[in-house]
Structures are given as structure tokens and as C-alpha cells.
N, C-alpha and C positions, 0 to 999 in steps of 0.2 A: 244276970243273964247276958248281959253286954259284955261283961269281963270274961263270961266263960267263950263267948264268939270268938274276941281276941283273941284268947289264949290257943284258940282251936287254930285259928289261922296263921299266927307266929307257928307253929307246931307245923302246919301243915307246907308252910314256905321251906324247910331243910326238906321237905319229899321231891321238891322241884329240882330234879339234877339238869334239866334240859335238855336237850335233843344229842340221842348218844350216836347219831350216826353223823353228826355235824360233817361238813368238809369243807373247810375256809378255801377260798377262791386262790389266794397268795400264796396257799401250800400243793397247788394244784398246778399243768400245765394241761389246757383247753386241746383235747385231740379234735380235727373239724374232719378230719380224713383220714382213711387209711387203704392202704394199696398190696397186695398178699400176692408173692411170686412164689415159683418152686428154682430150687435152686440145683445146680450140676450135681451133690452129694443128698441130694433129695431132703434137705432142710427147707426152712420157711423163711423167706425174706419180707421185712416189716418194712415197711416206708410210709410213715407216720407225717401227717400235716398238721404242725404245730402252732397255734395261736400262742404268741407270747406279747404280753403287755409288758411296755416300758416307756421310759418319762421320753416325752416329747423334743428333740433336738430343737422346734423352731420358738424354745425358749418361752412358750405359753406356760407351762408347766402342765398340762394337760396329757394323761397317758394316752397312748399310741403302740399299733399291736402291728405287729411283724409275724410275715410268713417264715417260718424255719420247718425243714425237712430233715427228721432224723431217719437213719437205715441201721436193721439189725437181723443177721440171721439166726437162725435156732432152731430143734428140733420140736417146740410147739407153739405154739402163738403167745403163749401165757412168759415164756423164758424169754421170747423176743424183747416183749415188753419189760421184763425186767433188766436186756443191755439198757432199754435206749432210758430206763429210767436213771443208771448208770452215767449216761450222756446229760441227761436233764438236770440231775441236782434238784428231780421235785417227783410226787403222783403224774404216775402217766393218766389221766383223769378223759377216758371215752365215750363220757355221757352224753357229751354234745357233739357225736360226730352226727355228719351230713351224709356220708358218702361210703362205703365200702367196695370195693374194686379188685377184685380178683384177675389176675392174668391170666392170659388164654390156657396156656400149659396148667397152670394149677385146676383153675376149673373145670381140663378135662379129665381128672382127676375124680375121686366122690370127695364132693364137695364136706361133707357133713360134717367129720370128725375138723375139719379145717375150722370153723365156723360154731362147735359146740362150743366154745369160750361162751359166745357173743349170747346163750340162751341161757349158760348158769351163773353169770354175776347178774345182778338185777338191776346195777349203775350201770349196766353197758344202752347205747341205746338204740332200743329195737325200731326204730323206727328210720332207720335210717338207708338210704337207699342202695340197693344190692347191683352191680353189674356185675360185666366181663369185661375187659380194656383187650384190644386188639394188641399181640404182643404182651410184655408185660407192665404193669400197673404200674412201675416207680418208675420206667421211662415216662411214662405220661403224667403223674404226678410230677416229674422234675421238670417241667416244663416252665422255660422263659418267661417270668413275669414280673411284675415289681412287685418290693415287698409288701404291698399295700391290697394286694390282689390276691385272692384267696384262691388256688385252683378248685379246690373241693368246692367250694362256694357258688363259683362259676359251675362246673360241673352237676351239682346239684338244682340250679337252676335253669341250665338246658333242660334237664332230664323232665322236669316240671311244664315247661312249655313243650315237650315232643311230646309227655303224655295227652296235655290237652287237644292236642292235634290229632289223635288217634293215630300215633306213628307206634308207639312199645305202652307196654303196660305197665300200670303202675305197680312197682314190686319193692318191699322194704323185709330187712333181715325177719320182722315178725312177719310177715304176709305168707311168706313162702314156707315158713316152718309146717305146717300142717302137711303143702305135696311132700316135701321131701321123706316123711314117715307114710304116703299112704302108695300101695302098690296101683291104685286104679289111676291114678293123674299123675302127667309129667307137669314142667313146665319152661315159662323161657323170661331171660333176663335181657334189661338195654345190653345193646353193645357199642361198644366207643371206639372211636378209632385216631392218630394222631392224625393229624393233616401234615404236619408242620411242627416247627421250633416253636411253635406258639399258639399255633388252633389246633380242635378235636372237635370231629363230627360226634355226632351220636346215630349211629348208621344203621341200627335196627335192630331186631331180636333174637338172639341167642340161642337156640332150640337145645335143650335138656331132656335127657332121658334117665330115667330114678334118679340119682345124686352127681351127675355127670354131664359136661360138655360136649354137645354130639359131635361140635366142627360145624353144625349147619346153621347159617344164621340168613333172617328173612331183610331185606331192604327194602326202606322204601315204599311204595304201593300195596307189595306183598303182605307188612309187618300190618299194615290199617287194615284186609281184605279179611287177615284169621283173625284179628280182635274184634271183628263186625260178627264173623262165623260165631264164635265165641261168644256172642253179646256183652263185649266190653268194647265202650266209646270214650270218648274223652269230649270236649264242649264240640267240637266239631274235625273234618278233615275237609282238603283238599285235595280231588280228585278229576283228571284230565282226561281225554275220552280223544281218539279219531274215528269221527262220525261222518268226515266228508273226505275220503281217500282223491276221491277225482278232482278235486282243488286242486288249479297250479299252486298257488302262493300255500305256504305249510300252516300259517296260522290261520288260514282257513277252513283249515282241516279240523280244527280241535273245539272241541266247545269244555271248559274248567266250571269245574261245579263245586260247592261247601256238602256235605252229605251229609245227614244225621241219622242214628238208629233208630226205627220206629218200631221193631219187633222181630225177634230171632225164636225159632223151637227147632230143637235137637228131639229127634225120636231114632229110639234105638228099636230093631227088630231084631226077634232070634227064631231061629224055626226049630223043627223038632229034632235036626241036627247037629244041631248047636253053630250053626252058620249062622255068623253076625252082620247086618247091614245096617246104618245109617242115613238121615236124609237131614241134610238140615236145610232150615228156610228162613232166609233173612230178608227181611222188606225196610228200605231204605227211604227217605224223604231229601230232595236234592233241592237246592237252592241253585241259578246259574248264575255266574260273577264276570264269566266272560265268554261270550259267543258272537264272534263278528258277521256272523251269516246271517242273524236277525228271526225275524219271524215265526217268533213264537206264540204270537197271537192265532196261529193257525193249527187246530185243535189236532187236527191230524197229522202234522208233521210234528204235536208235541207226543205224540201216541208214539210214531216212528223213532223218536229220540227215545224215548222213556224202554222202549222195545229194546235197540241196539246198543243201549249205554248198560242193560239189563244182562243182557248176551255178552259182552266183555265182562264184566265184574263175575259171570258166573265161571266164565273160562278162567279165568283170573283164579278164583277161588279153588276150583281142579286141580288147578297147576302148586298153589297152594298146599295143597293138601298132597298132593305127592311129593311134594317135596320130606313135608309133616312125616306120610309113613315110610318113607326112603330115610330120616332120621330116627324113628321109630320112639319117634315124641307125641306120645297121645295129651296133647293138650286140651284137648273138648274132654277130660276125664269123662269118657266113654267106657273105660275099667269100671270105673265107681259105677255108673249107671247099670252096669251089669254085677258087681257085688248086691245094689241095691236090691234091683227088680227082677234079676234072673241069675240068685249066687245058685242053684245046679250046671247052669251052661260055663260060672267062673269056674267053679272048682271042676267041671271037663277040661277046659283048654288051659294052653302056656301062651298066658296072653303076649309076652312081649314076643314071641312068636307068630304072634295069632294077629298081631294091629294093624300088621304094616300088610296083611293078605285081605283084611276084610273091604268092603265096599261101602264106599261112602260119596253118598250125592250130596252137590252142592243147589240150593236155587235162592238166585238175589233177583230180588223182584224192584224196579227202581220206579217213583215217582218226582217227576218235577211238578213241585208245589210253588214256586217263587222263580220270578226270572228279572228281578231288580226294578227299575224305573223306566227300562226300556224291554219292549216285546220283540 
């Protein structure tokens, strides 16, 4: 019985050929970023951010990895990568990017066809985060830094702290693939901007309409107001308020707040004409951080704040929102809600026609719940 086990298990060890999709690391060069312009003859220009590992000059013998930038144009993404693998001497290997970044020209473009690469290899990786570079992307990727300094690195790690700030939304090449196939939802991507030979803001939201770049992008207070509408936050934001105009001195004018989402409801209406109106309702929970005017201990003047800091965030949100249907980016996928619960009124109208006419109320309701260690 023991000698027939062996025999079975010698037997069974020639079945072990081992993992057929191996990819040795040494025959690979680590892509961490990549940057997609459109070019004067209407090709694709590649600017690829290359992790390469090599033995250490300071004589440890410890490898050490270096920023290298290669550039290639081509008439599809997939040809690009085969100059710059031409340049490399290795797999252009994309599994581990960070960062994808599209230049403003290209992405007013339909994005899709750009971008189908990244959903039929299944080594590409989906997870990695989608913008729009103010200008184009390989100026901002060639940006000043030592070789030890990853730009895509850095960039990816802005993007991480401005989501949690409730500045843009979190958006990676898998995320967005579902709007860009469904006619009811647009959506909007960060947007970066350079500052300088060496810094890049991350300046706000990108507004898209089906596979395309509207030109309208939200900054600022704006980009936090529709992610709130929207009921998307991040761990918190930072929002500033003038609550005392008749103050001489200006910082006594403002009272700064941390805000958190405590509940958003979008209700769509349609009447028997198929006129579509909206109302949505966000109720906010505010912390104060800084208000030099004090007295907050006194119930009624916190009623009055909670009132007037309510009435900005809603005008706020209006203004918002016309900006939204003057882009003709239905973001609150209010399409979809009307596929959903009223596809007769979809199949009457030409909605992208039909978005930027309908009516839509905004109401943010604020409560200050916390006001620090001092009233």
C-alpha cells in the first residue's frame, strides 16, 4: 500500500509544471505612472514613469531605484508601449501603476476607446487612479525632482489626502467604468494643475458629460458642496463661513468649521407631462475649529449661526448646480433614477437635452454639534 502512495506521488510530481503565467520581476520594468496627450497629427503620446532598480553607488551594495521618463507616440496606446518597450530593453510591465493622467485636450476627447487597453489585459491595473492634468500630462509628469522622488507617487498621495478632505472624489480606472457604459450618469475626475517647475495643486473636479471633458471644472468649496449633494464624503472637510460682515477686523467676520455628512435624499418627481423636478436634502453635522467672536454657549445665537451658515451652503449649492447643468453633467445620475422608476417619461425625452432645463432644489440643513474646549 505504501509503495503504491509513492509510486502515485513520484507520478504525480511531472504533473507540477508551475505557474504558467509567471513574470520574473528582473525581466520586467515597474510602470508607477502614466500620462496620455493627443498629439498635432492626432496620435497618442505615452509618458511612462519608470521604476528602475539598480546596484547602489554608495558602495552598500544594496539595490536603489531610479525615476526614469520614457516618451512615445502612436496611433493606439498598445503601439506606444511597444516604442518605449524598444527604449527599455525589458516588459513594459503596468500592473503596478499608481496614477493615470490624461491631458486636458485628450480628455475632451471620448475618453473610452483611449482607455479600452487598461480593461482587456487583466495585468493592467484597475485600481489605479484616473485624473485630468491641467495642459498636458507629460509636462507635468517631467516635472523637476530628484531621482529618488517618484512624481506619480507624490501625486497619488495628494489625490488620497484631498479625497479624505471631501475636496474630489474617489475615482480609479475600475470605478468609473460602469458611468462611462451607462446613458443615465455622467461623472467628474481630480484635476491637477502645475503651479511651478516643481509643485502641482490638485485644484478640483473635472465635470464630464458621457465619455468627454466638458471644460468645467469645480474648485475648492464648490468640488466639497456636490460631493455632499451627492452623498459622497471623505473623513471630513473644511469649511469657512462670513457670519459677521459688520466686523471691522476681517477675521472676525468668519467662523471655520470640520463638517461631516449625516444624511443626503435625492427624490426625483415627474408629472403627467413628463416635466422632471428634483429636490435634494443634505443635513450636515459641523464641529467649530475657529470662531474668535466666542459665545457659543448662548443657545440662540447658536440657532442663528446654524440658520445663516445653512443659507450659504444652500446658495452655494445652486450656484453649484448651475454650473453642473450649464456643463450638462448629470452627476446625481438622475437619468438612471428615471430609467429606474419612470422608464415611460425616459423613453419620451432626449435627456441630455432635457438636464440642463429641469429644476432642481437644493436644501442643506446645518447643525453645530461641537464647538472645541471653548464656548
Amino acid at each position: 500500500m505504501k509503495k503504491g502512495m509513492l509510486i502515485l506521488i513520484v507520478m504525480n510530481v511531472w504533473l507540477l509544471t508551475g505557474c504558467w503565467d509567471v513574470r520574473l520581476l528582473k525581466d520586467n520594468s515597474l510602470v508607477v505612472g502614466i500620462g496620455l496627450d493627443v498629439e498635432d497629427d492626432d496620435k497618442i503620446m505615452n509618458t511612462s514613469v519608470i521604476r528602475q532598480i539598480k546596484q547602489d553607488s554608495g558602495g552598500t551594495g544594496k539595490p536603489a531605484t531610479a525615476n526614469v521618463i520614457y516618451s512615445a507616440a502612436g496611433n493606439t496606446l498598445r503601439e506606444t508601449r511597444t516604442y518605449i518597450e524598444k527604449q527599455l530593453g525589458g516588459k513594459y510591465a503596468s500592473n503596478k501603476m499608481q496614477v493615470l493622467m490624461l491631458g486636458e485636450d485628450l480628455a475632451g476627447e471620448d475618453i473610452l476607446p483611449i482607455i479600452d487597453v487598461f480593461y482587456r489585459d487583466p495585468r493592467n491595473s484597475l485600481g489605479a487612479k484616473l485624473v485630468v492634468a491641467e495642459g498636458t500630462a507629460k509636462e507635468l509628469l517631467n516635472m523637476k525632482m530628484s531621482e529618488d522622488v517618484f512624481i506619480s507617487e507624490k501625486i497619488f498621495k495628494a489625490l488620497i489626502e484631498t479625497e479624505e478632505q471631501t475636496l474630489i472624489p474617489g475615482v480609479s480606472i475600475q470605478s468609473v467604468c460602469p458611468d462611462l457604459f451607462d446613458p443615465g450618469i455622467d461623472f467628474a475626475l481630480p484635476y491637477i494643475k502645475t503651479k511651478n517647475s516643481d509643485t502641482f495643486d490638485v485644484a478640483g473636479m473635472a465635470l464630464f458629460h458621457d465619455t468627454s471633458f466638458t471644460g468645467t471644472v469645480l474648485e475648492g468649496e464648490d468640488g466639497t458642496v456636490l460631493l455632499y449633494l451627492n452623498g459622497e464624503h471623505g473623513a471630513s472637510s473644511t469649511l469657512s463661513f462670513n457670519v459677521n460682515p459688520e466686523e471691522e477686523q476681517r477675521q472676525n467676520q468668519f467662523i471655520t468649521t470640520n463638517a461631516f455628512l449625516k444624511d443626503q435624499k435625492l427624490k426625483v418627481k415627474v408629472d403627467k407631462s413628463h416635466n422632471v423636478s428634483v429636490e435634494i436634502n443634505v443635513k450636515l453635522n459641523v464641529t467649530v475649529v475657529e470662531y474668535p467672536k466666542d459665545h457659543l454657549f448662548d443657545h440662540e445665537k447658536e440657532l442663528k449661526l446654524n440658520k445663516e451658515i445653512s443659507k450659504q451652503l444652500t446658495e452655494k449649492a445652486e450656484k453649484v448646480i448651475e454650473q453642473l447643468q450649464k456643463a450638462n453633467c448629470d452627476y446625481f445620475g438622475i437619468g438612471r433614477e428615471l430609467m429606474a422608476y419612470h422608464p415611460e417619461t425616459w423613453k419620451e425625452i432626449d435627456w441630455p437635452n432635457t438636464f440642463p432645463t429641469i429644476d432642481i432644489k437644493p436644501n442643506i440643513e446645518v447643525e453645530i454639534t461641537g464647538t472645541g474646549i471653548l464656548k
